[in-house]
C-alpha positions as CSV (number, residue, x, y, z in Angstrom):
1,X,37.8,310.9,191.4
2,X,40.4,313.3,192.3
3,X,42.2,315.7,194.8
4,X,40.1,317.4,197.7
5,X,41.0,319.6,200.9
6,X,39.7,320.9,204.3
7,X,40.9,323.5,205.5
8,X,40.3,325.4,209.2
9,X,39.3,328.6,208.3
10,X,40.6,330.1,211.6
11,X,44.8,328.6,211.6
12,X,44.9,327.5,207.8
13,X,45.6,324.0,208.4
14,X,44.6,322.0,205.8
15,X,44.3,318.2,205.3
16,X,44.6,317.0,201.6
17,X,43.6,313.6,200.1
18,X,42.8,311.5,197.1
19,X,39.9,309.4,196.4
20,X,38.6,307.9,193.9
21,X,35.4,309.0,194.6
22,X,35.8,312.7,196.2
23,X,32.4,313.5,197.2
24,X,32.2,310.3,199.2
25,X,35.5,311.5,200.9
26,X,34.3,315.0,202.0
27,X,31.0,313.1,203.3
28,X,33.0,310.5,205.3
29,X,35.1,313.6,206.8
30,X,31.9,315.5,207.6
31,X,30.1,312.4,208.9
32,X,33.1,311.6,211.3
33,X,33.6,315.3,212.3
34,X,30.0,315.7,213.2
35,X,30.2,312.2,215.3
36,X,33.7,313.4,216.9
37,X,35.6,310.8,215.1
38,X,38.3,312.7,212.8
39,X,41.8,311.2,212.7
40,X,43.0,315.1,212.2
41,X,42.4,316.2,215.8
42,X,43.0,320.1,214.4
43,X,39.9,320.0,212.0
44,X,38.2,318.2,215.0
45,X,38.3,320.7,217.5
46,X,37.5,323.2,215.0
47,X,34.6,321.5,214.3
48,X,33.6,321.6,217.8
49,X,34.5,325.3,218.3
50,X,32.5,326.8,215.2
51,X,30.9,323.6,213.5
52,X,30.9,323.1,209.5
53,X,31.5,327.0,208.9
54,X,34.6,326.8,210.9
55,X,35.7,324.4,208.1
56,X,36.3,324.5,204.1
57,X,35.4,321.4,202.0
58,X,37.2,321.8,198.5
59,X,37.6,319.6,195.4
60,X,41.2,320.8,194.2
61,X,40.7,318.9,191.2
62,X,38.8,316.0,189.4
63,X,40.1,313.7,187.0
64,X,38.3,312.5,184.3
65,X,37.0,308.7,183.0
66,X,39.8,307.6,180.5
67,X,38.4,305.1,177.7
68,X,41.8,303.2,177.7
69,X,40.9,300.5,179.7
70,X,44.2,300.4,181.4
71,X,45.0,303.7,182.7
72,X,46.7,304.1,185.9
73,X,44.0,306.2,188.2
74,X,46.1,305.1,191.5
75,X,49.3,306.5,189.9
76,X,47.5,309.3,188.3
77,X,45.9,310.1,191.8
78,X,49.0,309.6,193.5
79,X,50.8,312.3,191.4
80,X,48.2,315.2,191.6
81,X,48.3,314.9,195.5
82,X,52.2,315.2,195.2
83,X,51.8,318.2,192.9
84,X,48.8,319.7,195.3
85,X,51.1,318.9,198.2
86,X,54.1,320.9,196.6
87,X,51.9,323.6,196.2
88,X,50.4,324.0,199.5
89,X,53.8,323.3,200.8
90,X,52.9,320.0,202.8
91,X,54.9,317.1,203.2
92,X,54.9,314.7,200.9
């Protein structure tokens, strides 16, 4: 679990996310780019112009298995992305 990006090579846009399971997340985006499904209609017609090397798949960050039991991974989620989003100067 953790913070990912994709990023348009050419114009910079980037989307960022959180998932719980990250490499699941960058296969769902790829899977729905290559069927012409993206929500994010930028990374979409990138896509079509130059394919998957028009586009960057990154994990920002992962974060690890905690043995307590009852550790908050939404909240912990939920604050990396803020941070990410701070530093890539996004919108919250």
């Amino acid at each position: 679990m953790g913070i990912y990006a994709i990023r348009d090579r050419a114009s910079g846009h980037l989307l960022l996310g959180a998932s719980r399971n990250v490499r699941a997340a960058l296969n769902r985006a790829r899977f729905e780019l290559g069927m012409g499904k993206h929500a994010d209609r930028v990374l979409q017609a990138e896509w079509h112009r130059s394919g998957v090397e028009g586009l960057a798949f990154e994990v920002l960050e992962l974060v690890k298995e905690r043995e307590d039991a009852g550790f908050d991974y939404a909240g912990e989620l939920k604050a990396l992305e803020q941070i990410h989003r701070e530093l890539q100067g996004l919108a919250p």
